[in-house]
N, C-alpha and C positions, 0 to 999 in steps of 0.2 A: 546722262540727262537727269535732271532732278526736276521733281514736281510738287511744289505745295496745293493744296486744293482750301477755297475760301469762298464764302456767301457772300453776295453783295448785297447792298440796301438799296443800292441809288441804281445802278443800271441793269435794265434786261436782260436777259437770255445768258449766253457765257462768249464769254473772251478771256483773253491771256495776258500778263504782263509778263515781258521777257526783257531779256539785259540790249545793252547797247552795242552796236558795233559799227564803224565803218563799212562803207559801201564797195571798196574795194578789198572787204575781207573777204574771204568762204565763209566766216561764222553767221555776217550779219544776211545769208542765204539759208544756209545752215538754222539757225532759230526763226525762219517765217515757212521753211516748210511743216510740220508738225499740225503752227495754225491753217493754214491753208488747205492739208488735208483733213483736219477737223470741221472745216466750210464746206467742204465734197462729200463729206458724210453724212454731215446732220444739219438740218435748216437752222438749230437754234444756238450755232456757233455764229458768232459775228466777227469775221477777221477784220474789216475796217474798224471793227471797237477796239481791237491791238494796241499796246500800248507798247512800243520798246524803248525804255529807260530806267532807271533806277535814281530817282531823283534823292537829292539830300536827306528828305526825311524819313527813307526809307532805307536806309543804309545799314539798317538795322537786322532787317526782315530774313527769313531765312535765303532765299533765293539770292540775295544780296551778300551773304556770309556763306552760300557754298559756291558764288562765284567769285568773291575777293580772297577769300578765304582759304578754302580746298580748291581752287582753281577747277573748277568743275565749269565752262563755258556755254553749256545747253542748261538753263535755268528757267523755269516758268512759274508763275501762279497761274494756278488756273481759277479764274473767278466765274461762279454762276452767280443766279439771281435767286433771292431769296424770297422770292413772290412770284413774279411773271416771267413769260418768256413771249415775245411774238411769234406764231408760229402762220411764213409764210406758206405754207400748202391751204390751208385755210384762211390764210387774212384777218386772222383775230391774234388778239391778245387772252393767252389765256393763265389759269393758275397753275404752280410746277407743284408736281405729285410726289412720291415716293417712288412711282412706277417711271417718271419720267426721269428724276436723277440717277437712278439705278441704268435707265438706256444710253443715260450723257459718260457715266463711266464706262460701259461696253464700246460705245464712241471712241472713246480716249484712249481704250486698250488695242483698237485695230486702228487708232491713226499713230499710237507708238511703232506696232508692227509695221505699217506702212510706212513709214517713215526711215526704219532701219534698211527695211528694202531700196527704201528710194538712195535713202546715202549711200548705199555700196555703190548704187549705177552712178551716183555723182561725182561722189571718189577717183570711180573708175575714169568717168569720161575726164575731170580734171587733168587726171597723172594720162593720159593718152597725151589732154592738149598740151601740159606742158611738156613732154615725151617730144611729140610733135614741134613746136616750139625751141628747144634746143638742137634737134635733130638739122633744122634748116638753121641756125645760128653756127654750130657745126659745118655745114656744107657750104657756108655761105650765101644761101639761096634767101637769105631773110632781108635782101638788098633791098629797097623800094628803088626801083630805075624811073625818073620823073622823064615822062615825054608829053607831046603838046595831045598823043592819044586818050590818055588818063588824065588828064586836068582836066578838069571842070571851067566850062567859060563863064566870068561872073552875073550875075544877076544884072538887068538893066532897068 
């Protein structure tokens, strides 16, 4: 995993840009869990402000050059905001401190830990299903037998 960290001007609080992947990959799961456990943590992660892509004129960036580059596939910026953050427990908008950047990277150290945690169990359950999946491909049992009891009758 690699992490650049960057101010923003233009939007609040903190989000991530990460690389791109297909939906029927592990990776493009793989790089949304990290923000997601950053959103369980701290109110002033914004996972809907996520960004995953690495568009043309960025191709440059570091994130973008240790994932074309050194093939390193877990890549983030992480951006905060360099003035405000919303903070819903209170409902205002308020100024970011010194004291509250300082809490956003304590944030980011136990959603790395949590995250290495969570991928082991995903790993794990992955390599079972396709474990699972060969096993009945193997046995033959991965048949679908079509009867008139599992069809669905259609809509009228």
């Amino acid at each position: 995993m690699y992490l650049d960290f960057h101010g923003h001007s233009g939007k609040k609080n903190m989000f991530i840009f990460g690389p791109s992947y297909n939906i029927t990959q592990a990776l493009y799961y793989k790089c949304r869990i990290l923000p997601k456990i950053l959103a369980n943590i701290t109110p002033v992660f914004r996972y809907y402000a996520c960004t995953y892509d690495i568009p043309n004129d960025k191709k440059t960036t570091a994130r973008a050059v240790m994932l074309n580059e050194l093939n390193l596939p877990i890549v983030f910026t992480v951006e905060t905001s360099l003035g405000f953050y919303y903070d819903a427990n209170v409902g205002k908008v308020l100024i970011f401190d010194r004291k509250k950047w300082e809490s956003l990277g304590v944030s980011v150290v136990m959603a790395i830990k949590e995250y290495y945690e969570d991928l082991d169990q995903l790993e794990e359950y992955m390599d079972n299903k396709k474990k699972t999946k060969r096993d009945k491909e193997e046995s033959g049992t991965n048949v679908s037998i079509m009867t008139r009891k599992n069809l669905k009758e259609p809509k009228r």
